[in-house]
N, CA, C and O of each residue as an XYZ file, in Angstrom:
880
protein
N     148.221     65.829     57.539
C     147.135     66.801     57.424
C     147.354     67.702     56.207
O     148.365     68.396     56.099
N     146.283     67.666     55.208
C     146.465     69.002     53.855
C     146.402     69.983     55.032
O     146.173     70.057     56.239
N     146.835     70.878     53.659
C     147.173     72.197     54.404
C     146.466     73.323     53.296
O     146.765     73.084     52.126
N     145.680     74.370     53.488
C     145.040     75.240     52.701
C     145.273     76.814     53.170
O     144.588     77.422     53.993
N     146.544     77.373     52.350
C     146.670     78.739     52.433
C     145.817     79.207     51.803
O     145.376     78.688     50.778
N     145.374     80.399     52.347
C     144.509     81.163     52.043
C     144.851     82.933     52.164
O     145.957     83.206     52.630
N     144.100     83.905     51.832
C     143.772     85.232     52.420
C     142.465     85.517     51.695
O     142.291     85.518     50.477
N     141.678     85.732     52.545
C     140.027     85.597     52.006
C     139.303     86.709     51.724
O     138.085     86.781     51.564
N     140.384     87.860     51.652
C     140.007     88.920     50.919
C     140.406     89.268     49.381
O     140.062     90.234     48.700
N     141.111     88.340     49.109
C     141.580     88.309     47.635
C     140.837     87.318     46.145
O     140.546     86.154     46.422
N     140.715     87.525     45.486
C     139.629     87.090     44.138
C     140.263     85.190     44.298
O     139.523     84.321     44.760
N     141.609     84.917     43.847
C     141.909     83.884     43.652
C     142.052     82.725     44.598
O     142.138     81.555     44.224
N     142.076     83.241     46.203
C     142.058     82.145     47.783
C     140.105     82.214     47.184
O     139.590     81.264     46.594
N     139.394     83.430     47.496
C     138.258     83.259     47.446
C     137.600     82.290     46.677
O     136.559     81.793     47.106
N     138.115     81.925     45.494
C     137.552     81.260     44.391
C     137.671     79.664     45.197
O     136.935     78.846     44.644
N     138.266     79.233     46.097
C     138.287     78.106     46.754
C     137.266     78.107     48.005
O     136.707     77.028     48.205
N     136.973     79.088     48.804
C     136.333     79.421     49.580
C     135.137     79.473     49.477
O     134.308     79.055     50.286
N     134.879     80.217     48.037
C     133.099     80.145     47.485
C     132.837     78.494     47.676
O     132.025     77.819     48.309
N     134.164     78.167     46.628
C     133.411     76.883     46.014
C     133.018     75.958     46.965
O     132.008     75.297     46.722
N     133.773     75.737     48.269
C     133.064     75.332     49.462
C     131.897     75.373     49.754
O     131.019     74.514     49.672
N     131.881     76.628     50.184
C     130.903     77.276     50.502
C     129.621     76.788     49.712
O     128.600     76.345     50.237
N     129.885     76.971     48.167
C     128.684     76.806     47.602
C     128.301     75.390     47.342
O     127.506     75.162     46.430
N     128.846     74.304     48.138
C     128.260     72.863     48.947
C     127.898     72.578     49.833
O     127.589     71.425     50.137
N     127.805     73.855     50.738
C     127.694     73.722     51.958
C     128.532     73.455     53.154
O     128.148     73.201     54.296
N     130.011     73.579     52.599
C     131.069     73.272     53.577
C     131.944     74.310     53.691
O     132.541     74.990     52.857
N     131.891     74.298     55.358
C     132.657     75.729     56.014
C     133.996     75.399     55.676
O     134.202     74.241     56.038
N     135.015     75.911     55.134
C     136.568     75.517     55.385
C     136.957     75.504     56.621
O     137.756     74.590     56.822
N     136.624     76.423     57.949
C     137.227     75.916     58.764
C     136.707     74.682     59.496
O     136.993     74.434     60.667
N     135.896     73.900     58.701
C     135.307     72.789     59.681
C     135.706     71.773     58.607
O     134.654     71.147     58.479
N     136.518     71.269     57.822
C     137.134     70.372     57.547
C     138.058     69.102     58.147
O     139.037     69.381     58.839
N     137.862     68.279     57.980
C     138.322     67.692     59.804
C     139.913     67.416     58.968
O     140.900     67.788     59.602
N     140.129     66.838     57.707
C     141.481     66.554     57.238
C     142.478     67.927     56.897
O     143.671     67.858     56.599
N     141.759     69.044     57.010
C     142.225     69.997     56.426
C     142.322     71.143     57.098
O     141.413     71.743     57.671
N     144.090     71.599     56.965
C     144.426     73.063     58.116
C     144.348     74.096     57.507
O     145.306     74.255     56.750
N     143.353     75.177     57.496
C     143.290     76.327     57.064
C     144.695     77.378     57.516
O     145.291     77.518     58.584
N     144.820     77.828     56.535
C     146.047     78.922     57.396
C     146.029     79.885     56.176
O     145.878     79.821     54.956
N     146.304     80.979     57.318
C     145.550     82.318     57.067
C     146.577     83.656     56.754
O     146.930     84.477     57.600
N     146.912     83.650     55.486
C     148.127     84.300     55.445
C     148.452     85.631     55.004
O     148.115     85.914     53.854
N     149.039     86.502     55.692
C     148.581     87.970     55.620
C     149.261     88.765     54.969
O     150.393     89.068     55.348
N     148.659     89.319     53.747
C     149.327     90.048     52.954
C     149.946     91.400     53.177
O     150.998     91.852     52.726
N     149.156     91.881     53.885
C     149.407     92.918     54.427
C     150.987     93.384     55.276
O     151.642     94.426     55.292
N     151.139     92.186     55.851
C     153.015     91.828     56.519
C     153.375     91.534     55.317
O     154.218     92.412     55.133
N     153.339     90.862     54.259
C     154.088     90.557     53.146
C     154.516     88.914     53.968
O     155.668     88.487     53.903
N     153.908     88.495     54.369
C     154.300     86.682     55.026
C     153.983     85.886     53.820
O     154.277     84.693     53.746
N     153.353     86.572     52.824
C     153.420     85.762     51.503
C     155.651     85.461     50.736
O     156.133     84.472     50.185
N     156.247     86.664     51.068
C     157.176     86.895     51.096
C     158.182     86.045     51.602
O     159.234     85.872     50.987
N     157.855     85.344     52.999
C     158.797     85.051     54.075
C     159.444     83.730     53.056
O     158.894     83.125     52.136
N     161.152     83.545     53.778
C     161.543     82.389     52.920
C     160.677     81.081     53.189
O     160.578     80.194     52.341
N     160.155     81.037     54.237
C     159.145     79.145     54.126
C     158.184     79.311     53.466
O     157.750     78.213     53.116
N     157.286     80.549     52.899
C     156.108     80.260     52.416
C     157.002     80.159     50.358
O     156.598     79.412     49.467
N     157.975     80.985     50.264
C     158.186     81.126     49.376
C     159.092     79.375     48.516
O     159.292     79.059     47.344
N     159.350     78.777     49.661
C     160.163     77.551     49.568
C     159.085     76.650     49.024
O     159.219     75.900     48.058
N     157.881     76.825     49.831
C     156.926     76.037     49.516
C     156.313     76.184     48.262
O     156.082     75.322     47.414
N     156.034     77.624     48.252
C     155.562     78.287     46.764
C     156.308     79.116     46.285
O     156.123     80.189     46.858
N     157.201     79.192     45.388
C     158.486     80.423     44.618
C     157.382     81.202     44.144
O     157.640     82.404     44.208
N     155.902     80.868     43.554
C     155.163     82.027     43.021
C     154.831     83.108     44.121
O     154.589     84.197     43.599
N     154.764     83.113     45.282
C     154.301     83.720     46.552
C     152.936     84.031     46.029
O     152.653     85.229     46.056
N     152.136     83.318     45.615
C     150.698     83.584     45.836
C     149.911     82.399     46.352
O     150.420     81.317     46.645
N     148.360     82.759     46.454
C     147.480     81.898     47.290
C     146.516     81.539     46.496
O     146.622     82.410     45.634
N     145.311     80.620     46.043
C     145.569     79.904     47.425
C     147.192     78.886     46.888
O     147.740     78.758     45.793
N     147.486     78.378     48.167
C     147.904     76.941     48.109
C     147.448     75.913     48.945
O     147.001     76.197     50.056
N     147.531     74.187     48.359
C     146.974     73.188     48.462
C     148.109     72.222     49.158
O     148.395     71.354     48.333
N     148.674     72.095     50.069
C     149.667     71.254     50.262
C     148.873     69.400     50.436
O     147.753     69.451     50.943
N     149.206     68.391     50.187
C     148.829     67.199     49.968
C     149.401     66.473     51.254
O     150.390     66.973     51.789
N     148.808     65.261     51.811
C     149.619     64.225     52.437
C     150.747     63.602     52.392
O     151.452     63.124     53.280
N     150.877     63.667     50.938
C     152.189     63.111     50.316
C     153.353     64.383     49.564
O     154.269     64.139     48.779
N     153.069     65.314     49.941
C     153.828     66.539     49.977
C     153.911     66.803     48.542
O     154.922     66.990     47.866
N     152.487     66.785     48.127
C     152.352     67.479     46.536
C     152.080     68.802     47.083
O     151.697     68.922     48.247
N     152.289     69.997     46.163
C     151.676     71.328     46.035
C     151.502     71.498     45.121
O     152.162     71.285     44.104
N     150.211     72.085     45.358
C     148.574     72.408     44.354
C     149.136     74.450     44.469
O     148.817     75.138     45.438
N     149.924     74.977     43.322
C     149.630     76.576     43.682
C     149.109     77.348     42.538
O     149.383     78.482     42.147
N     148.390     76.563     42.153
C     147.125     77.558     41.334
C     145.869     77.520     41.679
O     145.601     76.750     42.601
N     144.670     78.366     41.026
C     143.315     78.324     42.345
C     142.884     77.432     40.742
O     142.057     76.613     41.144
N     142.962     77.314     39.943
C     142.029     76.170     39.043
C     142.429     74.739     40.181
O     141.782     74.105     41.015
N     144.139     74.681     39.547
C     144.001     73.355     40.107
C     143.547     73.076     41.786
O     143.127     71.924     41.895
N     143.535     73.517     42.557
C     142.893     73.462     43.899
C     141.306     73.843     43.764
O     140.456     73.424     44.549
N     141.164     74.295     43.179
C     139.871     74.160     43.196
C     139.059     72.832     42.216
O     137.959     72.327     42.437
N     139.816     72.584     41.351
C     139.239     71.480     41.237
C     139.603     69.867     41.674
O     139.084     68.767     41.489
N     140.760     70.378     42.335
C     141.246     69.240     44.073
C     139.774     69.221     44.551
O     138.968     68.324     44.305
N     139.528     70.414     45.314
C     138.574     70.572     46.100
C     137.027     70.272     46.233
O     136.320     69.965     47.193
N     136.729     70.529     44.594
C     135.441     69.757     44.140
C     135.217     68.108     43.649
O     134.266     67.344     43.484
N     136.361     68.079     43.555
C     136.282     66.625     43.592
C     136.222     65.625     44.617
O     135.525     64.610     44.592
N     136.930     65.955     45.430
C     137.214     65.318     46.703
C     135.916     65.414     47.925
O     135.546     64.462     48.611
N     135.401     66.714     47.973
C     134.566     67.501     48.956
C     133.337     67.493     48.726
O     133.185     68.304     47.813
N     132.166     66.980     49.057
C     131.063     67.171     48.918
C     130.577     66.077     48.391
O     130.901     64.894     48.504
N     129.360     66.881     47.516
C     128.396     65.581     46.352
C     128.585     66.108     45.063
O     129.497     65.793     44.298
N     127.505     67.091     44.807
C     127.528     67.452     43.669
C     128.808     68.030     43.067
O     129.709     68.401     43.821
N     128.904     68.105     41.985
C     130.393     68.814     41.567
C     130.125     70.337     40.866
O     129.077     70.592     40.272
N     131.036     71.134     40.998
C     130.101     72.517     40.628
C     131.093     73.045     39.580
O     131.117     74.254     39.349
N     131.902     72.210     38.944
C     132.804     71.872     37.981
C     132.007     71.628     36.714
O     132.198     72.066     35.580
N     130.836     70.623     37.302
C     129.745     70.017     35.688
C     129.636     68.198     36.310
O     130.369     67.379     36.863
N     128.181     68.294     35.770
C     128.062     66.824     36.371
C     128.250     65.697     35.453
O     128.161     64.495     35.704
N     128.562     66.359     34.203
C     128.429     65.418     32.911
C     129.620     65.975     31.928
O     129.662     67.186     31.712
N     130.853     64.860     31.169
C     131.681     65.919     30.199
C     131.149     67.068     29.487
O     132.022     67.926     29.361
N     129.772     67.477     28.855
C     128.918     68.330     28.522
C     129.336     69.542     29.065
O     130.006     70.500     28.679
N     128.582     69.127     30.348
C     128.366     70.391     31.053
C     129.932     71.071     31.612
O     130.221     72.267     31.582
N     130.958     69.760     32.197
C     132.273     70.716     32.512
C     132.800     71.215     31.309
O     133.683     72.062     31.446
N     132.425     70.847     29.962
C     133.350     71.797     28.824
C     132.158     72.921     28.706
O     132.560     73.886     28.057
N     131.021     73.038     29.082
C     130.396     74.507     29.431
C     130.830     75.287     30.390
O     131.289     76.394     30.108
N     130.753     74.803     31.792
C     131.635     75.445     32.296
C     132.574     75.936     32.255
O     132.555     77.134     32.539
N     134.122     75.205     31.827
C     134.840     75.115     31.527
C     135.229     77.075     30.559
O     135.773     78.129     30.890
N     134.598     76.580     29.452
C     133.740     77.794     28.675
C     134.144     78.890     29.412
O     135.219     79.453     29.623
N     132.678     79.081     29.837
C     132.306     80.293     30.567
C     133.027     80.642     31.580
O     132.941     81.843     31.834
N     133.730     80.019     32.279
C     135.193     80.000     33.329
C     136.035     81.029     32.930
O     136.156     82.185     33.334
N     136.783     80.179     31.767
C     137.563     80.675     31.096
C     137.601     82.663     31.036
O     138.315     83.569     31.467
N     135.889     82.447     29.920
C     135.844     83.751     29.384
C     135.752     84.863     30.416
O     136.276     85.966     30.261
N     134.870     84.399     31.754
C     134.894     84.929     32.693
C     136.387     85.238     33.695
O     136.571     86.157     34.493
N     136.880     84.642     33.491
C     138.544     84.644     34.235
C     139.540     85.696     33.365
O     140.278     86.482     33.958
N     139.493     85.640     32.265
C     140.812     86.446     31.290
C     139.913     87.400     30.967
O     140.422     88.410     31.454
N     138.750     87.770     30.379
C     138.497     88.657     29.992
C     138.056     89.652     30.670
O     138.172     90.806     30.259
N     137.148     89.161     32.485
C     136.562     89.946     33.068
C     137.455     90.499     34.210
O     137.799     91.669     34.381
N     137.773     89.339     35.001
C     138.983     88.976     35.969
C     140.248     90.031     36.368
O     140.608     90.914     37.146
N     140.734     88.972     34.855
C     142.054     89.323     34.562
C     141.972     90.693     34.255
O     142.478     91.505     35.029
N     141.409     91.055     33.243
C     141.682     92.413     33.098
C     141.134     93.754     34.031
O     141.258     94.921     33.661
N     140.598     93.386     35.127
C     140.661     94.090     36.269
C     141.370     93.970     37.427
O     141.297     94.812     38.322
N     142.239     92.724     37.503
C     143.105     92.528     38.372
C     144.502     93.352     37.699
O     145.272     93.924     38.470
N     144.750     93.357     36.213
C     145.795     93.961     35.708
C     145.373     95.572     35.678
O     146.092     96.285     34.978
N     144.463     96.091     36.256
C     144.076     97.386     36.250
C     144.684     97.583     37.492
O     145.571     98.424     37.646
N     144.142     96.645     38.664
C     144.403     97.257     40.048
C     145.949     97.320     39.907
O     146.654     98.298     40.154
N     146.411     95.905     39.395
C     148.060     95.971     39.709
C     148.569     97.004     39.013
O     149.791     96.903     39.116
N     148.269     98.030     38.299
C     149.400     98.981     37.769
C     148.710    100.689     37.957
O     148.879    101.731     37.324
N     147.984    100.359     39.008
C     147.084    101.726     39.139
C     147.416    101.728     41.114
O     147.892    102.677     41.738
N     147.042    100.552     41.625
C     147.125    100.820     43.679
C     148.349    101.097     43.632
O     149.231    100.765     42.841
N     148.345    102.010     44.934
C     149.944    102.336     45.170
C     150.293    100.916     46.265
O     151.511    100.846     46.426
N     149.692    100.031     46.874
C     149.963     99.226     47.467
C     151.139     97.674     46.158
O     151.934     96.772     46.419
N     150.629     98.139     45.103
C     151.530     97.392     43.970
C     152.639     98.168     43.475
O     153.612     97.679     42.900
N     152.460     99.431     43.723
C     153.958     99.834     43.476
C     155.066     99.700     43.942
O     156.031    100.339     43.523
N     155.127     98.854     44.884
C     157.081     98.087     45.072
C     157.078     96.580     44.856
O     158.007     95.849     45.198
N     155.515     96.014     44.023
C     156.155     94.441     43.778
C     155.779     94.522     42.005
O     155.992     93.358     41.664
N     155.387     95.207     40.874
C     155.197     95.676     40.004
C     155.469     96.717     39.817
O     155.332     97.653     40.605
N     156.019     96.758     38.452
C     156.748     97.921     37.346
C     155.194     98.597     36.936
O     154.789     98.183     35.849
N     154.412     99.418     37.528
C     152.977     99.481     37.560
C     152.869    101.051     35.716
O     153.116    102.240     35.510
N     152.483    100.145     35.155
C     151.968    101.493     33.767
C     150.919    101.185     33.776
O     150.255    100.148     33.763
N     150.649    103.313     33.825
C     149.413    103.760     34.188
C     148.396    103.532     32.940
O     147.180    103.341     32.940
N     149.496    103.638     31.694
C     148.948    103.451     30.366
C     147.689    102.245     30.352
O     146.751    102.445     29.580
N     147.685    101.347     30.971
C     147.182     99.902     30.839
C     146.253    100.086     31.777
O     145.590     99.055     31.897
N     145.925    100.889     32.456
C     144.181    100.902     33.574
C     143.520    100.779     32.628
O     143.342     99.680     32.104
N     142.882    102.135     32.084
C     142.027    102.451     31.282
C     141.451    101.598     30.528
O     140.271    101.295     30.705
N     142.637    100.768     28.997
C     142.016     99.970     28.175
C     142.023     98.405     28.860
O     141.538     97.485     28.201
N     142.496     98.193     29.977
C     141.909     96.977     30.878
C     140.542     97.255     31.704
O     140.021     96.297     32.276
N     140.129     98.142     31.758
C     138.877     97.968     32.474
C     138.115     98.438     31.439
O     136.958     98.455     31.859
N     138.160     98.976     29.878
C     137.529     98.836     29.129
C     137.071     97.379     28.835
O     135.886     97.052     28.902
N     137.839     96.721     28.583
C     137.654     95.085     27.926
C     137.326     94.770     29.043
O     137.198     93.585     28.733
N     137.083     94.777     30.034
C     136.266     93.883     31.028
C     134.947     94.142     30.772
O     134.120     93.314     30.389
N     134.718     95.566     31.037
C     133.022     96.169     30.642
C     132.790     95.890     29.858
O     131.637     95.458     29.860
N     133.558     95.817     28.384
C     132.713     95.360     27.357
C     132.792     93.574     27.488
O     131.920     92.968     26.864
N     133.555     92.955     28.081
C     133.083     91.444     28.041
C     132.134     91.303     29.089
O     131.941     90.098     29.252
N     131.395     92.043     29.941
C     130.766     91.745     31.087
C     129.372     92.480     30.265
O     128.446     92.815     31.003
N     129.240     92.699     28.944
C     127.916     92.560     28.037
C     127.467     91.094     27.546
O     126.365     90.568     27.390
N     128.665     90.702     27.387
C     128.229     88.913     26.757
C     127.930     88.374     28.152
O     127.433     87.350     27.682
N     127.789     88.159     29.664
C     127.483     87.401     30.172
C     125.556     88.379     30.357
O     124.377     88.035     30.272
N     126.272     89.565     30.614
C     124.765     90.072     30.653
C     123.237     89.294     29.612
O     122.061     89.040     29.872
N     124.120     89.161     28.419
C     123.076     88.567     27.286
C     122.930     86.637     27.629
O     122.064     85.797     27.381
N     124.164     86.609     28.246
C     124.079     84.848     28.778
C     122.909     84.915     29.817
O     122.148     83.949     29.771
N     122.708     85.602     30.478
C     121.913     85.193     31.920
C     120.612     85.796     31.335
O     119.780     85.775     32.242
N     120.216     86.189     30.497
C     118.659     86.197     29.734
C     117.429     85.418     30.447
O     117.042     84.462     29.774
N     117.092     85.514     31.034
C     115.861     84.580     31.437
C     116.767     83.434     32.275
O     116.360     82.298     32.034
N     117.556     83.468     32.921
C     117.968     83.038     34.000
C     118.701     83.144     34.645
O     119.264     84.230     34.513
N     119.434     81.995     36.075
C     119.625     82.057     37.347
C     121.216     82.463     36.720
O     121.785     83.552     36.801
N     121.611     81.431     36.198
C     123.067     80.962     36.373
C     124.098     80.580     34.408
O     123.598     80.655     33.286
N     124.825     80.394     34.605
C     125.602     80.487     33.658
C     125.643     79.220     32.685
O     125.768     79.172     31.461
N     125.515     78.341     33.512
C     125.461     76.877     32.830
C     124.166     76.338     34.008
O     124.138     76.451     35.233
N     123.381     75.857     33.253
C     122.234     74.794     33.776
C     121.619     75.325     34.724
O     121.601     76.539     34.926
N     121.019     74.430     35.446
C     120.107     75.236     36.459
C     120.919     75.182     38.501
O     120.252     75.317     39.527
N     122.264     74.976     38.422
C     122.698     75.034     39.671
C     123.857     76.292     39.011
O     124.166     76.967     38.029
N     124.188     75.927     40.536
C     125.493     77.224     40.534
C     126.808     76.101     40.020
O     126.895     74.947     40.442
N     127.643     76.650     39.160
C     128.509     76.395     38.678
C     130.232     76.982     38.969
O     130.209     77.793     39.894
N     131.258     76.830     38.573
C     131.870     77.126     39.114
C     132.476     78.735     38.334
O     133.140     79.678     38.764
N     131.998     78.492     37.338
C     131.875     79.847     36.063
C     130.764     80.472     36.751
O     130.822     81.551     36.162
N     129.723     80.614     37.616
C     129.325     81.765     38.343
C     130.306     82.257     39.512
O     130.405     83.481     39.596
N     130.793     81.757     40.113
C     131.972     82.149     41.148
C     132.725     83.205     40.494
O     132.693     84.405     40.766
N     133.381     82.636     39.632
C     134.948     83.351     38.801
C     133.703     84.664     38.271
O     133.884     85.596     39.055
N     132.820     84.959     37.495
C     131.946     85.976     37.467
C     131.783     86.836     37.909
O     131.754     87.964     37.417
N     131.523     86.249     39.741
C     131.142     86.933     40.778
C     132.150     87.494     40.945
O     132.170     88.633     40.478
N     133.078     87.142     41.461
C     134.337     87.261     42.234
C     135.009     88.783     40.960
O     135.435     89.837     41.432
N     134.964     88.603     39.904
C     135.446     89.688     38.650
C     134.253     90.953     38.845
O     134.779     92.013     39.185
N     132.759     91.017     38.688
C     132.581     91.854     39.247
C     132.632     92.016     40.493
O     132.022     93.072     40.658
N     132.978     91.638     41.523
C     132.715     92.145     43.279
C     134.274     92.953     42.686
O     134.235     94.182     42.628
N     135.454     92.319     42.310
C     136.133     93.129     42.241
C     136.488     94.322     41.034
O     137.677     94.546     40.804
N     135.671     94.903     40.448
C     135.692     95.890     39.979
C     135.259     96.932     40.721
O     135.438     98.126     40.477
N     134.656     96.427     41.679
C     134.155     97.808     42.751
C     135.263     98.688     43.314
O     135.050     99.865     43.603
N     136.228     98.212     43.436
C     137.476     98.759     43.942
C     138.267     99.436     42.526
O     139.164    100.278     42.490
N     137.798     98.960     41.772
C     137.965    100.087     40.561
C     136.739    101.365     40.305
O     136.746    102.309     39.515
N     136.129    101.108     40.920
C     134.467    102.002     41.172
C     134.080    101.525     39.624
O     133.824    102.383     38.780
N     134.054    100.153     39.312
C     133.122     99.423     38.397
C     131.789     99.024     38.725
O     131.557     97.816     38.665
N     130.948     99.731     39.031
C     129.606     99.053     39.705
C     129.125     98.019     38.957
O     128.624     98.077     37.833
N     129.307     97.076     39.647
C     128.209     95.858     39.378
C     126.674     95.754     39.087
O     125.811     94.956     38.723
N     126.836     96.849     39.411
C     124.979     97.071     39.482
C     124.648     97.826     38.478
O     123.482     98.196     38.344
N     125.405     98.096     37.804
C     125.254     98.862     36.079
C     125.749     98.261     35.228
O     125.979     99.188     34.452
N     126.210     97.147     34.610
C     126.230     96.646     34.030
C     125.294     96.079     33.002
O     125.635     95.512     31.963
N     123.806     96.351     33.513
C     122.871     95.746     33.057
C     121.764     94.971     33.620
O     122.201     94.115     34.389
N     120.508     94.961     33.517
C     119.630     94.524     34.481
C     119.880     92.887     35.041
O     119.550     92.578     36.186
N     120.494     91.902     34.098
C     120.742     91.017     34.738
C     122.080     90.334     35.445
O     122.202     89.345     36.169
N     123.024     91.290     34.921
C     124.419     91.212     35.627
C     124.026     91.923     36.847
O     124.034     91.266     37.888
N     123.744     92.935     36.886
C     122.561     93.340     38.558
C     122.150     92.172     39.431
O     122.721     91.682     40.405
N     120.907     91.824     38.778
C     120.211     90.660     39.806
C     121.500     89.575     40.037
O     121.777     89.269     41.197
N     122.185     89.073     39.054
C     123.294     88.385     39.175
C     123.940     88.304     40.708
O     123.971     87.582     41.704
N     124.428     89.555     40.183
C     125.719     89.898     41.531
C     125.005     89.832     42.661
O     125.548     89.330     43.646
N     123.514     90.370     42.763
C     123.252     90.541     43.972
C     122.695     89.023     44.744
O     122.610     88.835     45.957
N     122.424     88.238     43.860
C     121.977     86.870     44.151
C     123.228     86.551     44.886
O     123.255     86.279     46.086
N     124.441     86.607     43.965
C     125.256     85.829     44.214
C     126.271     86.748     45.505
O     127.319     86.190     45.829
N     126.011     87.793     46.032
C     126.458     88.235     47.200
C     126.041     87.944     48.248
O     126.671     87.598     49.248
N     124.669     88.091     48.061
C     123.977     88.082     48.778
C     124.077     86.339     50.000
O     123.681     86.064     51.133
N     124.911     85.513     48.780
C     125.340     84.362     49.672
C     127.039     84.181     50.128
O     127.476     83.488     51.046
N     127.875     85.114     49.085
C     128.966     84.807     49.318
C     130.321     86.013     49.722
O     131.542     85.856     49.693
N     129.255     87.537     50.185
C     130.456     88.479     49.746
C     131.496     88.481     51.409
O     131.323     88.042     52.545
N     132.113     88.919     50.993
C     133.557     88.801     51.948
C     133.030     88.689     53.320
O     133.437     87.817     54.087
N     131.793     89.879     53.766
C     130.899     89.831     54.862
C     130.286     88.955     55.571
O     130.178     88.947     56.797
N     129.820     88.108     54.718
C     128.996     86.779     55.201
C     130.065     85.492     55.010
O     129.727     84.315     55.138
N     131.102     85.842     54.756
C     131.841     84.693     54.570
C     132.358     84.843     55.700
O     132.351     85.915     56.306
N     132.956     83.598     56.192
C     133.775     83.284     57.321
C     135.120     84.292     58.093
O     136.144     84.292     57.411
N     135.172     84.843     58.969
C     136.233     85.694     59.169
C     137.466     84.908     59.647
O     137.535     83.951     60.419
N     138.580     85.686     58.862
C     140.237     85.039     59.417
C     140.244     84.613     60.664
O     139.758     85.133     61.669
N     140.782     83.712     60.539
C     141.585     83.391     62.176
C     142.842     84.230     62.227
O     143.337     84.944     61.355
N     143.240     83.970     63.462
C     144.669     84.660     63.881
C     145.639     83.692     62.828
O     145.550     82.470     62.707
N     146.665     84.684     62.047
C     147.154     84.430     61.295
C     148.015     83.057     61.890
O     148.274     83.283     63.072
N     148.509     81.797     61.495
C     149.409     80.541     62.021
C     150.337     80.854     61.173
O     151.194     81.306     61.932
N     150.787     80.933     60.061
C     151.921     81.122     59.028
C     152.233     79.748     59.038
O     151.903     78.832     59.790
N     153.240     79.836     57.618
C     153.294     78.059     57.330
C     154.285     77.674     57.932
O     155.237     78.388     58.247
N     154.139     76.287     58.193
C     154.939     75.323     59.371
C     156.139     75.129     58.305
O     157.124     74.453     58.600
């Protein structure tokens, strides 16, 4: 049986969870596949079996039949779209995945990243697993706002980022502004169509309407 760690309040498990989701498939109704639900909050990311399995102690992870591990959310997520569903939300044509691809990217390091490196050196919940400088909030959530103008001018007269479905460069998007809110980055000022954006795209996938944890199992 794969095995799929998760915590589904965090940007990078989520980014596997959307992408489900946005095929129409619940993770916990996978018939080959054990969700397990791992709680950051105890620090069980910590414990020596999860760490044996993964030395990075982060999520998601992808364990295989044949005892590969998948512990980055690109590569599991694009395990996941390949394997799962029909359409691929990766790109249906080399074209379109080096567009995606693209917009992934720019959306991941520039918007992402540099609000995930805000939270980590600003929450006091990161101050005993990061050397947290305060110096680095500020001009990291600058460069996010100002890269979250170029998608504003991308979505001009439309839905989505690449073509006319959801892609997997709208996820990583989403997921960068939903989490700037916890920096009190409103999403909803960004601009009239990073607005409609977010709200389209909450409106199907935010933490709320997504599936709630099970009782934590921890890894076998």
């Amino acid at each position: 049986m794969k095995k799929l760690y998760v915590t589904r309040t965090a940007p990078n498990p989520r980014k596997a969870l959307i992408l489900l989701a946005s095929k129409g498939i619940d993770v916990d109704d996978i018939d080959d596949v054990d969700l397990v639900d791992i709680d950051f909050a105890s620090d069980e990311q910590m414990s020596d079996e999860f760490t044996k399995m993964n030395p990075m102690q982060t999520v998601p992870v992808l364990t295989l039949d044949d005892g590969t591990v998948l512990n980055d959310s690109q590569a599991v997520c694009e395990y996941l779209d390949r394997v799962y569903g029909e359409r691929s939300v990766m790109g249906n044509d080399v074209v379109q995945r080096a567009q995606v691809c693209s917009m992934r990217r720019i959306a991941e390091f520039e918007v992402l990243y540099n609000l995930m490196l805000a939270f980590q050196h600003s929450h006091p919940s990161k101050a005993q697993r990061v050397e947290q400088v305060p110096e680095f909030v500020a001009p990291s959530i600058a460069r996010a706002t100002k890269a979250m103008a170029y998608f504003e001018t991308a979505l001009v007269g439309r839905d989505y980022l690449v073509g006319e479905q959801l892609s997997f460069a709208d996820i990583v998007l989403y997921l960068g502004l939903d989490f700037g809110k916890i920096l009190k980055v409103n999403p909803n000022e960004q601009g009239e169509n990073l607005a409609r954006f977010y709200q389209m795209m909450n409106e199907q996938f935010s933490i709320k309407k997504m599936a709630k944890a099970k009782p934590t199992k921890g890894p076998e």
